[in-house]
N, C-alpha and C positions, 0 to 999 in steps of 0.2 A: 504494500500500500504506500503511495506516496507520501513522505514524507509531512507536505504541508497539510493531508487531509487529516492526520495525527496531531501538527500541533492546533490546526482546527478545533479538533475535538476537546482539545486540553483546555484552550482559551472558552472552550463554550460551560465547560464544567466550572472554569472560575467565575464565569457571567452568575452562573446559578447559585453559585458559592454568597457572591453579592447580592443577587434577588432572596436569599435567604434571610438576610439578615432582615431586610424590605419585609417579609412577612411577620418577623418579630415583632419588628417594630411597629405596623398596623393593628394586629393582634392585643400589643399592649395599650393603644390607642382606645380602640372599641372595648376592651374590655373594662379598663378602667375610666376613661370618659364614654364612652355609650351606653353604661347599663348594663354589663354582664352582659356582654353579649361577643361571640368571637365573628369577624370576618374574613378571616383568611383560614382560619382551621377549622371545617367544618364536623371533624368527629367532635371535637371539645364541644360547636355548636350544637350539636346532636344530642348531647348530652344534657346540655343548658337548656334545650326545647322542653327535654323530658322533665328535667327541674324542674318548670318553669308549671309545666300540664300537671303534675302530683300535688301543686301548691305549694313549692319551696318558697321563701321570700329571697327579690334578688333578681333571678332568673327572671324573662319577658317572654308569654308564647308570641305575641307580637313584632318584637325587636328579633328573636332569634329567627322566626318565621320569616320577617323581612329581609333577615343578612342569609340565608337558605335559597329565599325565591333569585333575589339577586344575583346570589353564586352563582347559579343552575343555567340561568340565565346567559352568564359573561360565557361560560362555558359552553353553553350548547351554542351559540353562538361563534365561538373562535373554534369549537370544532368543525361544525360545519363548514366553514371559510378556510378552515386547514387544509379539510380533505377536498377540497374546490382545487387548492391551490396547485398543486403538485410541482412544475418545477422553479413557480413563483414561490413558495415556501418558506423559502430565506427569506425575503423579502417583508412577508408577509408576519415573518417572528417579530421582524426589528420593529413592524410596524405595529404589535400588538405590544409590545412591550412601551413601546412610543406612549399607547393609548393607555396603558395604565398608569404612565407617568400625569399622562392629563388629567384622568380620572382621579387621582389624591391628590391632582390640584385643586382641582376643583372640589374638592371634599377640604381641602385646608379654606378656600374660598369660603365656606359655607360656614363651616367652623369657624370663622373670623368675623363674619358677622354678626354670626349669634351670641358672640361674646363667650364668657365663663363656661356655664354650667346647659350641658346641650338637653340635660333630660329635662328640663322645662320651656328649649323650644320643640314643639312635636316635628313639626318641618324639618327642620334642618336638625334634629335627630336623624329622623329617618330617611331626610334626603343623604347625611352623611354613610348612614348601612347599606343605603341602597348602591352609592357612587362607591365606596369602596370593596365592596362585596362583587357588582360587579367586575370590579380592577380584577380583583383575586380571581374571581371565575375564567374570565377572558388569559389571566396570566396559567394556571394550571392546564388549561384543556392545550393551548399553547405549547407549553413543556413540553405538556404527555408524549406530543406529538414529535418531541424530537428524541424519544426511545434513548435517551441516557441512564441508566440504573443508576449512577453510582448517585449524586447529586438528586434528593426531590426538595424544591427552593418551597413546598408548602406541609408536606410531611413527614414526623420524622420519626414516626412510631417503627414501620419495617427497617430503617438504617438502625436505630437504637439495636433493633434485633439480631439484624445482621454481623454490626459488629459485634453484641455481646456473646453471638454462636460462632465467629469467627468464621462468618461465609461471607462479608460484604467482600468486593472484588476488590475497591482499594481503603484501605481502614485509614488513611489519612486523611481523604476528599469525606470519609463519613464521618469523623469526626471533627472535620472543620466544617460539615454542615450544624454538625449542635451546636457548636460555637458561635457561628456565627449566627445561630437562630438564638441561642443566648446573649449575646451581645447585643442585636437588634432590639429584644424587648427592654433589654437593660438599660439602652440609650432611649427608645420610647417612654419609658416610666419615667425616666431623669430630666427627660423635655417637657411632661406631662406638667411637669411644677412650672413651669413658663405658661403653655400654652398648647393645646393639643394640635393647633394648626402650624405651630412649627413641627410635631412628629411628621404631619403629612406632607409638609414643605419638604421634608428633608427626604422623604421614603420618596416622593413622586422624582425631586434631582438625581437618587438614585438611581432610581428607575431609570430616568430622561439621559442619563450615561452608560446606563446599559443599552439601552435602544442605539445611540451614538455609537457604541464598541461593537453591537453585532451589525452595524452596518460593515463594519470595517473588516468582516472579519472576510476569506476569499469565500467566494460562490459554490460553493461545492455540494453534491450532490447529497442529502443528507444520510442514506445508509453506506458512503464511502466512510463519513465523518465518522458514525456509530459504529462501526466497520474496524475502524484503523481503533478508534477509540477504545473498543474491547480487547482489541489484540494489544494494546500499551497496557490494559487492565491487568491479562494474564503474564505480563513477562516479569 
């Protein structure tokens, strides 16, 4: 396999490495200013729903239903246009990743007008679960599509596994995804004392340099990338 379709691969696992943290960091966002409620990990939210329906206090069937319907949503949505795309693809990544950078702009927009405390605007409450919820959806379905195992920039329950059973393929990329997915919320909650719409300022610029960097990356065809990328995994 050519050489450049290898470091291809490399540079797209570090892309993910970075969208990882971007999902920390949103997650810490909604959870501690929106209500309990997750928008980018939707088993946590799954779980919150069910809180939320036995009558826990806390939990919202509402808020989490909303950050649910949204996900589903971004997702079926950028799948569908994935599998349209076929040798547009590439293209098509930088440009979904573009969109979620816009998306928790605009979720920071919202958030900044509403001031402080969002659970007492309902609006822009749940216009912010809806805009970022969608982000997260349009970002995963995106991924999925580029069949990398080792790096998932929204779940980290199978890596956790992987490495603790010692089958993840590269145990440094899975564990700098917990890292990094720790880091993100860690920097999310410590911005949270500012302002929640600098957490989404800062996850959307990220994002908005990811988009930047997979434009840059060479054209190649994506199961030469997955291709070379696996065989760097086993050597």
């Amino acid at each position: 396999m050519a050489p450049v379709a290898a470091q291809t691969g490399q540079l797209l696992a570090r892309l993910l490495l970075v969208l990882t943290a971007v999902t920390g960091m949103v997650d810490a966002a909604s959870y501690l200013a929106l209500g309990h409620v997750f928008t980018a990990n939707m088993t946590g939210n799954v779980v919150l729903l069910a809180f939320a329906a036995a009558g826990a206090n806390g939990p919202s069937v509402s808020r989490s239903g909303a950050a649910l319907a949204a996900f589903a949503l971004g997702a079926s949505m950028a799948g569908r246009i994935a599998a349209r795309a076929d040798d547009s693809r590439h293209k098509w990544t930088g440009i979904a990743f573009g969109i979620e950078a816009g998306l928790l702009w605009a979720s920071m927009a919202v958030v900044f007008v509403a001031g402080a405390d969002l659970t007492h605007h309902f609006a822009s409450l749940y216009g912010t679960i809806a805009l970022t919820g969608l982000a997260m959806g349009i970002r995963y379905a995106t991924v999925l599509e580029l069949q990398l195992p080792e790096v998932n920039p929204s779940v980290l329950t199978g890596t956790i596994a992987m490495l603790a059973s010692g089958t993840h393929p590269r145990w440094t990329r899975g564990a700098a995804a917990v890292a990094m997915m720790f880091a993100g919320a860690a920097v999310g909650t410590y911005l949270l004392r500012h302002s929640a719409a600098a957490v989404f300022g800062l996850a959307g610029g990220i994002s908005a340099a990811c988009a930047l960097a997979w434009f840059g990356l060479p054209r190649l065809h994506f199961a030469r990338v997955v291709k070379a990328q696996n065989r760097v995994s086993r050597d």
